[in-house]
Every structure is written in C-alpha cells, then in structure tokens.
C-alpha positions as CSV (number, residue, x, y, z in Angstrom):
1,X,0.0,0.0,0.0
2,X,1.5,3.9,-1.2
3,X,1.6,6.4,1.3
4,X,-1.0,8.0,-0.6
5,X,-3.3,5.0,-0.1
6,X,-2.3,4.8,3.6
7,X,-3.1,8.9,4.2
8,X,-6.4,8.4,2.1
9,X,-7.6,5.5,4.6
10,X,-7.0,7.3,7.7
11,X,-9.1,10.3,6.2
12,X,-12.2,7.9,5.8
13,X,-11.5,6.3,9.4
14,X,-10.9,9.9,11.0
15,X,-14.5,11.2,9.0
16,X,-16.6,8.5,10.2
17,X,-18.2,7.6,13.8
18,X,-15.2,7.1,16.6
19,X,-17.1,3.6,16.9
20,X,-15.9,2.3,20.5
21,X,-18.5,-0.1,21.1
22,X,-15.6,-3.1,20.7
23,X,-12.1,-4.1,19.1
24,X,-14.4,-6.2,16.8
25,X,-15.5,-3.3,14.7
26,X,-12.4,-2.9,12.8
27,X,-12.2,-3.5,9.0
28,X,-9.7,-4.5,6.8
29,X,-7.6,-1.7,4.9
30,X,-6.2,-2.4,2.0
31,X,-3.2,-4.2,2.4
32,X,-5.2,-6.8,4.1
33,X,-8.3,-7.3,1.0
34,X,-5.1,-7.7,-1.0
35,X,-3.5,-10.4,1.2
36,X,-7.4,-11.8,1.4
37,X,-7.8,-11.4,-3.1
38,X,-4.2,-13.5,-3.3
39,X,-5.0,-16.5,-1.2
40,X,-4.3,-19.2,-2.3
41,X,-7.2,-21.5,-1.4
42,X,-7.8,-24.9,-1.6
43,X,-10.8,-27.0,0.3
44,X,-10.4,-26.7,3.8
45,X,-13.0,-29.5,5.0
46,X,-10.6,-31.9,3.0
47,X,-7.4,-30.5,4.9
48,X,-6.5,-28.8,0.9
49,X,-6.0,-25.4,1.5
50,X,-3.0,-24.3,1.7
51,X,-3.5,-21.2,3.2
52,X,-5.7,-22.0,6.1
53,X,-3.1,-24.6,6.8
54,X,-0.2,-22.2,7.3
55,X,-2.3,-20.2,9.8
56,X,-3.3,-22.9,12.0
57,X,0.6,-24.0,11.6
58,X,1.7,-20.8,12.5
59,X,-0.6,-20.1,15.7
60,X,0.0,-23.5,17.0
61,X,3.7,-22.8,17.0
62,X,3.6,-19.1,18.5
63,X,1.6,-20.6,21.4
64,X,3.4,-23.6,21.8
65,X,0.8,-26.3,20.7
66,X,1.2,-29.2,18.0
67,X,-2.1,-28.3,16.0
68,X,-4.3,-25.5,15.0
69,X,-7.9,-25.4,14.0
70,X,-9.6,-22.5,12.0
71,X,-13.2,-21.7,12.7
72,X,-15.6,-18.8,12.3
73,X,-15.7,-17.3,15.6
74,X,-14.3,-17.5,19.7
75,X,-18.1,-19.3,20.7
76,X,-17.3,-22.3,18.3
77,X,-13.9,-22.6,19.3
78,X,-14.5,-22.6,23.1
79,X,-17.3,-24.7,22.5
80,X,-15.6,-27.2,20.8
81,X,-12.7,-27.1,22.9
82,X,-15.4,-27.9,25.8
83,X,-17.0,-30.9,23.6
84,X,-14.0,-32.7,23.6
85,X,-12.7,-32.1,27.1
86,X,-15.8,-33.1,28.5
87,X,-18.7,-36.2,29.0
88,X,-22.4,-35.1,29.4
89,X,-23.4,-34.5,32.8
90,X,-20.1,-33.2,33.9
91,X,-19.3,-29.3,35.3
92,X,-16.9,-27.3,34.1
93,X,-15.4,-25.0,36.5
94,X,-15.4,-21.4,35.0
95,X,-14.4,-18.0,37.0
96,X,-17.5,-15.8,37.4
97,X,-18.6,-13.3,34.3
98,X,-17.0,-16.1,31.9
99,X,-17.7,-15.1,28.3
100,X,-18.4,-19.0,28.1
101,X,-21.1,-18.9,30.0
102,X,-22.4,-15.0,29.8
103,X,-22.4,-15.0,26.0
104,X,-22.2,-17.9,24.4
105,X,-26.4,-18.9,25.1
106,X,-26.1,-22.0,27.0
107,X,-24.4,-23.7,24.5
108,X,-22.0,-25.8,26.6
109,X,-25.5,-27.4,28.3
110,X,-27.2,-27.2,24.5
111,X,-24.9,-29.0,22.5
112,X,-22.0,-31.1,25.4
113,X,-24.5,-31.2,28.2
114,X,-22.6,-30.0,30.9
115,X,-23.1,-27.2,33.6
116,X,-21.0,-24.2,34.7
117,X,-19.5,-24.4,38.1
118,X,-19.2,-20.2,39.4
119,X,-16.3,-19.6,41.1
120,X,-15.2,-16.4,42.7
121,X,-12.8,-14.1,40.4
122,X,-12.5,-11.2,41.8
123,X,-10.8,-8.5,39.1
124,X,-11.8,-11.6,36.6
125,X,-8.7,-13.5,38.7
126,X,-9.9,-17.2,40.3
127,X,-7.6,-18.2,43.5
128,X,-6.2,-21.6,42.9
129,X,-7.4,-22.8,46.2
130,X,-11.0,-21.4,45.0
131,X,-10.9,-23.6,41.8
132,X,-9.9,-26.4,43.9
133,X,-13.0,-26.0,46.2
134,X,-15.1,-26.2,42.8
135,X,-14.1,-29.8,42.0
136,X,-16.7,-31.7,42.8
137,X,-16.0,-35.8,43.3
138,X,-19.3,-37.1,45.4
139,X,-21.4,-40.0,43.8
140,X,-24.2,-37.2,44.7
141,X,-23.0,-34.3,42.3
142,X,-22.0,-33.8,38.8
143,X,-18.2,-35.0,38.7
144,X,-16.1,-32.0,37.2
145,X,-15.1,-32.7,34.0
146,X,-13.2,-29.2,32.4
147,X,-11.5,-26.2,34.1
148,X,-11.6,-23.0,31.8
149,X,-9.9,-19.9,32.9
150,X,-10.4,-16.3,30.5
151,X,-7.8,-14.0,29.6
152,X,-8.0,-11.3,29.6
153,X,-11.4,-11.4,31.1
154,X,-13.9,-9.4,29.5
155,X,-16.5,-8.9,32.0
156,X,-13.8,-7.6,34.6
157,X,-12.9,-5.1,32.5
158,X,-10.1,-7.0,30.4
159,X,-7.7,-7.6,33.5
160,X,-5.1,-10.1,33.3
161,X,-4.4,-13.6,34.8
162,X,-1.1,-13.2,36.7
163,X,1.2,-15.8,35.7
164,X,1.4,-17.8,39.1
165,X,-2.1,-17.8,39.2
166,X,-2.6,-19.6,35.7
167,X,0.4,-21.9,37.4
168,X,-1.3,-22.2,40.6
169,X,-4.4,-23.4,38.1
170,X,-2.3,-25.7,36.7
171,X,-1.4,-27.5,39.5
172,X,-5.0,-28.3,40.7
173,X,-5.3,-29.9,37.3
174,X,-2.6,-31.6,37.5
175,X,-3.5,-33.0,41.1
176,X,-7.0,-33.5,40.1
177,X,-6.8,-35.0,36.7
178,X,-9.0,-32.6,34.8
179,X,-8.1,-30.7,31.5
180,X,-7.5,-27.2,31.3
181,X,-8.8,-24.7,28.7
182,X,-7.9,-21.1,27.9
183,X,-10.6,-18.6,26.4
184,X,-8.1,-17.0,25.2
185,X,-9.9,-14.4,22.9
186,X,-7.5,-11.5,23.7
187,X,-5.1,-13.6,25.3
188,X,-2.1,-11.8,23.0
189,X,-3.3,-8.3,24.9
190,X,-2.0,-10.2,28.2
191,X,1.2,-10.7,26.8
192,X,1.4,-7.5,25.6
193,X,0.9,-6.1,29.4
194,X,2.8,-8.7,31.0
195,X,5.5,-7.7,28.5
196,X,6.2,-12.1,28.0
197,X,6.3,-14.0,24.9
198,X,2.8,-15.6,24.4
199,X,3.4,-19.1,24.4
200,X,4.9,-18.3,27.8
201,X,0.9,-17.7,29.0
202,X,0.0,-20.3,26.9
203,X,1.7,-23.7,27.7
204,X,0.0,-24.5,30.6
205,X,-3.0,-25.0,29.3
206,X,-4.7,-28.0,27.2
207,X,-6.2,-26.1,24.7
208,X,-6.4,-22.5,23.7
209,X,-8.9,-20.4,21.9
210,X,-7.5,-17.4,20.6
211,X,-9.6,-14.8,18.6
212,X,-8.0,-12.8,15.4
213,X,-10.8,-10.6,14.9
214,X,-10.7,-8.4,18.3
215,X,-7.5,-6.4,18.7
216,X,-5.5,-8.4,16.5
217,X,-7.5,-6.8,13.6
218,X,-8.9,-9.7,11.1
219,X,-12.2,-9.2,9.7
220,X,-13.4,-13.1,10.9
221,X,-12.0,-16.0,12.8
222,X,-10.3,-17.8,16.0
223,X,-8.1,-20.4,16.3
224,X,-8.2,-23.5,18.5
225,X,-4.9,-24.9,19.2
226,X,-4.0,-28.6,21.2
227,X,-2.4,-31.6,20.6
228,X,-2.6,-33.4,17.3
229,X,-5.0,-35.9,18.7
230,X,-7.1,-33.1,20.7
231,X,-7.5,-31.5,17.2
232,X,-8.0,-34.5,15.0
233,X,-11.3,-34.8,17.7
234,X,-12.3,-31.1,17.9
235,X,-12.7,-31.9,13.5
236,X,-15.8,-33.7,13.8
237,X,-17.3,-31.2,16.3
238,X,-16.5,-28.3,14.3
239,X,-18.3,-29.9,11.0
240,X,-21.0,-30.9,13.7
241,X,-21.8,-27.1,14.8
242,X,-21.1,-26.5,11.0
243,X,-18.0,-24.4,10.7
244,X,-16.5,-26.7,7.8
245,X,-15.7,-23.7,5.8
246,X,-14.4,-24.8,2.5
247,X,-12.1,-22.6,0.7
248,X,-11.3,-20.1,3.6
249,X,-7.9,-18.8,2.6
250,X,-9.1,-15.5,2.0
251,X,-10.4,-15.4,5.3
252,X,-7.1,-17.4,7.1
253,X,-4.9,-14.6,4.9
254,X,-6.2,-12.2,6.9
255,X,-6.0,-14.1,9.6
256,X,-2.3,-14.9,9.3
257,X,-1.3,-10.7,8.7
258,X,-3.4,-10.0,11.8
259,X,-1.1,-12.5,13.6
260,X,2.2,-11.2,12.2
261,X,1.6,-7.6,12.6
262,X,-1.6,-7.1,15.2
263,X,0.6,-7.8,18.2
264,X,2.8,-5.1,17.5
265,X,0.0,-2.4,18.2
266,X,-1.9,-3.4,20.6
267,X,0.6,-1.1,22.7
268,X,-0.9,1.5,21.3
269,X,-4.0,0.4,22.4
270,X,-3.9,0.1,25.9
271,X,-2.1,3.5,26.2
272,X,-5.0,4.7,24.2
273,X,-7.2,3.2,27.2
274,X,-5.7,4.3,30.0
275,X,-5.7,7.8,28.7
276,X,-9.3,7.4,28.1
277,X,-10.2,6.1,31.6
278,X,-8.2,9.1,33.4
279,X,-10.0,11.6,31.1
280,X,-13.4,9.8,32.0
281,X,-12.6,10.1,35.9
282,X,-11.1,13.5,35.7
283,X,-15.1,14.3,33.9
284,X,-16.5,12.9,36.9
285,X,-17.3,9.5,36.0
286,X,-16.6,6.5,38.3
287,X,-14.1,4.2,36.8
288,X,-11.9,1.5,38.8
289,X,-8.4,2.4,37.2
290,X,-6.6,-0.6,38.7
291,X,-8.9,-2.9,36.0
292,X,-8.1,-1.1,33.4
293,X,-4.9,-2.8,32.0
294,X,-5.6,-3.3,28.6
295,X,-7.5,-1.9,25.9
296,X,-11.2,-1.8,27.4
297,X,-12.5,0.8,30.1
298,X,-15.9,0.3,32.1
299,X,-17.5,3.1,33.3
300,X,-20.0,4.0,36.2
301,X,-22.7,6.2,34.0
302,X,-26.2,6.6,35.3
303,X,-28.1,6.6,32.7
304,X,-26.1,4.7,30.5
305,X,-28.2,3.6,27.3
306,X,-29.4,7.5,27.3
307,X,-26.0,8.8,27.4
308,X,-24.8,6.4,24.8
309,X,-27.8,7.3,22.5
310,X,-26.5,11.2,23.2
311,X,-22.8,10.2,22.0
312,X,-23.8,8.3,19.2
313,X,-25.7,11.3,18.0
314,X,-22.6,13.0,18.4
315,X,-20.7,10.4,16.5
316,X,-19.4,8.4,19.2
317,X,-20.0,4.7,20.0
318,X,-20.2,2.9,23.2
319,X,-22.1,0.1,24.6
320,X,-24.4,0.6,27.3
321,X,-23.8,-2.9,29.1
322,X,-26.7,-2.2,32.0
323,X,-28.5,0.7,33.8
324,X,-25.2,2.7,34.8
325,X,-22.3,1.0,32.9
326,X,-20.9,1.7,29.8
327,X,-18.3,-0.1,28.4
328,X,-15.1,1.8,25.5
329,X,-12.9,-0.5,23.9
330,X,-9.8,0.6,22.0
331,X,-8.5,-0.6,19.0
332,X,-5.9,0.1,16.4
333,X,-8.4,2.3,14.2
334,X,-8.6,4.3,16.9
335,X,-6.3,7.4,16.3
336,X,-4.6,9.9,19.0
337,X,-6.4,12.8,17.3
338,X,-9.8,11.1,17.2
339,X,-9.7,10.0,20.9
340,X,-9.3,13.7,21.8
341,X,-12.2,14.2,19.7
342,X,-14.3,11.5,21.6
343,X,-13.2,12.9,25.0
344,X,-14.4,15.9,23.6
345,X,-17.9,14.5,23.6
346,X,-17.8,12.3,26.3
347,X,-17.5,15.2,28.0
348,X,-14.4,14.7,29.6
C-alpha cells in the first residue's frame, strides 16, 4: 500500500463515527483485502487449503501447541474445545462473568450437556485454592469434568491472569486429573501487558482459543490450538456445529497478517485506554483504574443507554452494558487525534 493509499484511509476512518462499542469493529484496509484477493485457497473440510493450513501451523507454533484449527468465531472454538474435554453431565469450572457462559447462550449445556461451576474471580482472577474448592468428586454431584480460565477477562474489565495464578491453576489440574482450557480471545493483549512472549501464557494450558478478529484486527475467525489428537477430535465437532468452511484462505490470509503484525499495536491500544479512563474520571465518571490494563474501560454512567444514545448522536460509540455502565474498547483504528475528539464529547 503507497503512502497516498495509507493517508487516504485514515481520512475515511478519521471522517466517520469514533465507533468504541468493541475491538471487533475494525475492518480490513487495503493491504489486508489484498493479502485476502491473493490467497491461495484450496478446500479446507478436506485439509486442501494451503493457506488455512499455514495459519493454524503458524498459531500453534507461537503458542506452543502441536495443532491448530480455523473456525468462524471464539463461541465455536471454546465450544468445541469444551466438547472434547468433557462427558455429558459433567461441570466445568469457569471463574465468574465467563464469556463461556455470559455470551455464548447456553451452549455448553445445548450441545456437550454439561453445567457451569461459578467460582469467585475477583478482578476476573480465580484463586487456585477457589478452583480447587469447585471440584466436585461425590457419587451425589455432577463430577467436574473441564476447568476454563479467561484472559483477559472481558467482564472484569479486560484484567489479566497473573502468571502464578494460571500456574497455581495448573497445579489443581494436574493434582485433580481434569483438563485445562484457555478462552483465550484477547489472550495476545495479556502478553502485551505482561511484557512475555505468548506461548509463555500459553503452555500451561490444554487447549487454547485465541480470537484474530478483536485487537489483533482480522475481519473473521479464531483459532483452536492442542495436541494433534485433541484436534483431529475437535474436526468432527467443528463440522457438527457447522464451521467446515471450505475454501477459507481468504479469510485465514487475513487471519495470518493480523497474527504477524496485530501484536505489535496493541501497545498502542492500551495507552490509548488508559488515557481514556483518566479523562473519563477527571469528567466525573466512576471508573476503577486498577482494572483497566488493557485496551477496554468500564464506566459507572447513570443513565447509560441514554447517554450512549446522546454520544452516538454526536458520533461516538459505546455500549451501554446495563443501567449505569458503559463499556469503551480501543482498538488500532482508533487514532490519537480522534480519541481527543471522543473525549471531547464524552465530555471529559
């Protein structure tokens, strides 16, 4: 892409709405539609295309697995992931506010038959002794079949899992014989703040779900990585939930340039959000600083869905999440000069 092409992209971004309803709004520019036109492609449900097959390589590597898996979206892959951990009737452990349980419609009871076990997370963080009080062993309860652990967790404001604690995690698996699963769906922003390599997150778990259409910036996808055997399993339950998706190099093309090149501005990012958040209290609104460590900010805002009805007007996007609070999420189409112009009307 010519600096000309470049300058005339971030006139259109800077011209429309400052849309910071989620890091999943982003769309490709035009160095990515031309990765996406060039694929090489190849049937995918047969194992035959060539570029899909490089991106699952490639993420299984950088997070320290054997095997990859390519499917539509973070639900499926979690999903799946909890498909093959688990047997029906079984609980899987999952810190409280899990997206696999708050957003993804019942779907590990629908389609695996299993139940969430809560435990507490306070700042989205589970003690290890906590998870270990959720196994359950009696004749008289469901038997705990999965333990799934979010990071960076959503709901708590996209706070990160400190490293002994996913070790401390571990070890009750270990001890207890259970699998371990990462919804890892901005998992690379972690390692961004914790300033480690990914895999170094990573590698303690089973299985990892890790989405390329938030932060990382792909139009459409997530990646389930495991052991070969783990993924020549999740195959069948992918097809089953229907996410055999043919010829989907142009979609893993994107896929693989938001993998080389998203990590590297997600920096940016969570700058971006802290400067936000300060701005936001320094207005008057209530916001817990210490949560916000990556690229989203949560807001006190009584109010809330008026007040983001009043910013859209204005040409600012949020999402109201409840009665008072409103959620901003940064991402990397999200320029310096227009978050002084959404502060602006944010009234900050």
């Amino acid at each position: 892409m010519t600096q000309l092409d470049t300058e005339a992209s971030r006139t259109r971004l800077s011209s429309q709405a400052i849309d910071l309803r989620s890091d999943t709004v982003t769309v490709p520019d035009e160095r990515m539609r031309s990765a996406m036109a060039q694929a090489v492609v190849g049937d995918d449900v047969y194992g035959e295309d060539a570029t899909v097959n490089q991106l699952q390589a490639e993420a299984a590597e950088l997070m320290g697995f054997e095997a990859g898996l390519f499917m539509p979206s973070g639900t499926m892959t979690n999903q799946v992931a909890i498909a093959v951990h688990t047997q029906r009737g079984q609980e899987v452990i999952v810190p409280e506010g899990a997206h696999v349980y708050e957003w993804e419609l019942g779907m590990m009871a629908t389609f695996s038959g299993v139940v969430p076990r809560f435990v507490p997370a306070p700042a989205g963080v589970p003690a290890p002794e906590s998870v270990r009080a959720g196994v359950r062993r009696s004749i008289h309860q469901s038997p705990t079949g999965l333990i799934v652990l979010e990071n960076t967790h959503n709901k708590a404001g996209g706070t990160v899992v400190p490293l002994e604690v996913i070790h401390g995690v571990r070890e009750v698996a270990n001890s207890e014989g259970i699998p371990l699963h990462l919804d890892g769906a901005r998992v690379m922003n972690a390692a961004v703040a914790l300033g480690v390599p990914l895999a170094e997150i990573t590698r303690p778990f089973d299985s990892v779900s890790l989405c390329l259409s938030k932060g990382l910036g792909a139009p459409v996808g997530s990646v389930l990585v495991g052991s070969r055997e783990f993924i020549g399993r999740a195959h069948r339950y992918r097809k089953m939930m229907g996410g055999g998706m043919r010829q989907a190099g142009m979609l893993a093309a994107a896929g693989l340039l938001a993998l080389r090149e998203g990590p590297a501005r997600l920096t940016h990012d969570h700058r971006r959000a802290r400067e936000l958040a300060q701005a936001l209290v320094n207005a008057g609104f209530s916001v817990d600083l210490s949560s916000v460590q990556t690229n989203m900010v949560y807001a006190t805002v009584p109010g809330a869905q008026a007040r983001v009805d009043a910013w859209s007007a204005q040409g600012v996007k949020a999402n109201a999440l409840g009665p008072d609070t409103v959620r901003f999420v940064l991402h990397h189409q999200i320029t310096d000069e227009m978050l002084t112009r959404a502060i602006a009307v944010l009234g900050a």
